[in-house]
C-alpha positions in Angstrom: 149.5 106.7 179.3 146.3 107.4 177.4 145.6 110.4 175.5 142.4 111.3 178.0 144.4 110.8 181.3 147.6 112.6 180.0 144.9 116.0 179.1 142.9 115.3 182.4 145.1 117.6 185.0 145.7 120.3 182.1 142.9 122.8 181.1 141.3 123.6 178.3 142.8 126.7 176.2 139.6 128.8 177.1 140.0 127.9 180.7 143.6 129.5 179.9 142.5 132.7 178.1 139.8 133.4 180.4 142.6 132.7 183.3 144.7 135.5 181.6 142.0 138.1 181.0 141.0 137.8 184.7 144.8 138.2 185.6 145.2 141.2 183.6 142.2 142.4 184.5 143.3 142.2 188.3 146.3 144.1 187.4 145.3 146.7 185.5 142.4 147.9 188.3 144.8 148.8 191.1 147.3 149.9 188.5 144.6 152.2 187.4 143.7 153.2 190.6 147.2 153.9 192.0 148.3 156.2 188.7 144.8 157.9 188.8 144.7 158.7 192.6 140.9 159.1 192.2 140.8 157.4 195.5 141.1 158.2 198.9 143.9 155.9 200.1 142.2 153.5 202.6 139.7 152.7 199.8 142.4 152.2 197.3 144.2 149.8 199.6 141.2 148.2 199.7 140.4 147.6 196.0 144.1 146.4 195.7 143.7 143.9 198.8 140.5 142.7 197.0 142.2 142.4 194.1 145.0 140.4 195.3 142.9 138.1 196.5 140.9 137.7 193.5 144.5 137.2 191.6 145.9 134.6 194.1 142.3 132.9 193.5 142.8 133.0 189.4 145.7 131.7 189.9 144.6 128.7 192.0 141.8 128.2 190.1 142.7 128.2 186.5 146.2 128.0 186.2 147.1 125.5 189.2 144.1 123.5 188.5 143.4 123.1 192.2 139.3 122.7 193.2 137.5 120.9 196.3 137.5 117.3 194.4 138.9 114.2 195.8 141.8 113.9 193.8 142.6 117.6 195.2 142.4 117.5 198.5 146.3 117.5 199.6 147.0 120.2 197.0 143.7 122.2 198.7 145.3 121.5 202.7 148.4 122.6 201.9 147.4 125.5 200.2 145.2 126.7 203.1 148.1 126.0 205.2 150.8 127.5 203.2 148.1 130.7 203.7 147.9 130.1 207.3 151.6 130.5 207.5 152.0 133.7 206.0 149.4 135.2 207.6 151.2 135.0 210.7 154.5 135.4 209.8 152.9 139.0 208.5 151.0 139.5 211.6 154.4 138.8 213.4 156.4 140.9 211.2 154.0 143.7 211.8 153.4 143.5 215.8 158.0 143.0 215.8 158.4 146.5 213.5 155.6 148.2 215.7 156.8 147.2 218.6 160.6 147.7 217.7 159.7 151.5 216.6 157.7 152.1 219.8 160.5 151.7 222.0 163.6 152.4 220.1 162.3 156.0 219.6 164.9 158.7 220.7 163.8 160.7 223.6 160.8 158.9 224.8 
């Protein structure tokens, strides 16, 4: 292999460094949050929902290398379906436990 196709799927070190500060970053706001309890709760579930988000895209993005080009298109299907799937394994997981704790309640 040549040197420039061997370095083409890798970053660069900044795209690393800013990768991590982002990460940390992402961590340390609903860390902050959660230890501060400055927050009402719904809004602090929020913030760490939006954070998680941003983290999963950081990760995507600058670590797994994966972006809309060509080249990435299989990596980018099966990542949208790999989300696809546990979104509704959750949403399942959530209706089975209401619904199990609805109507295995003592004395109703």
């Amino acid at each position: 292999m040549s040197g420039g196709a061997e370095h083409a799927a890798h970053g660069s070190v900044k795209e690393y460094v800013v990768g991590l500060i982002l990460s940390i970053g992402l961590t340390v706001i609903p860390f902050g949050l959660v230890m501060s309890g400055a927050l009402s709760h719904p809004l602090t579930y929020g913030i760490i929902a939006l954070c998680a988000v941003g983290q999963l895209l950081v990760q995507v993005i600058f670590f797994l290398h994966m972006n809309g080009s060509a080249e990435q298109i299989w990596n980018t299907v099966s990542g949208a379906f790999v989300v696809l799937i546990v979104f509704v394994i959750m949403l399942g997981s959530i209706w089975v436990m209401n619904h199990l704790n609805h109507n295995m309640l003592l004395g109703h």
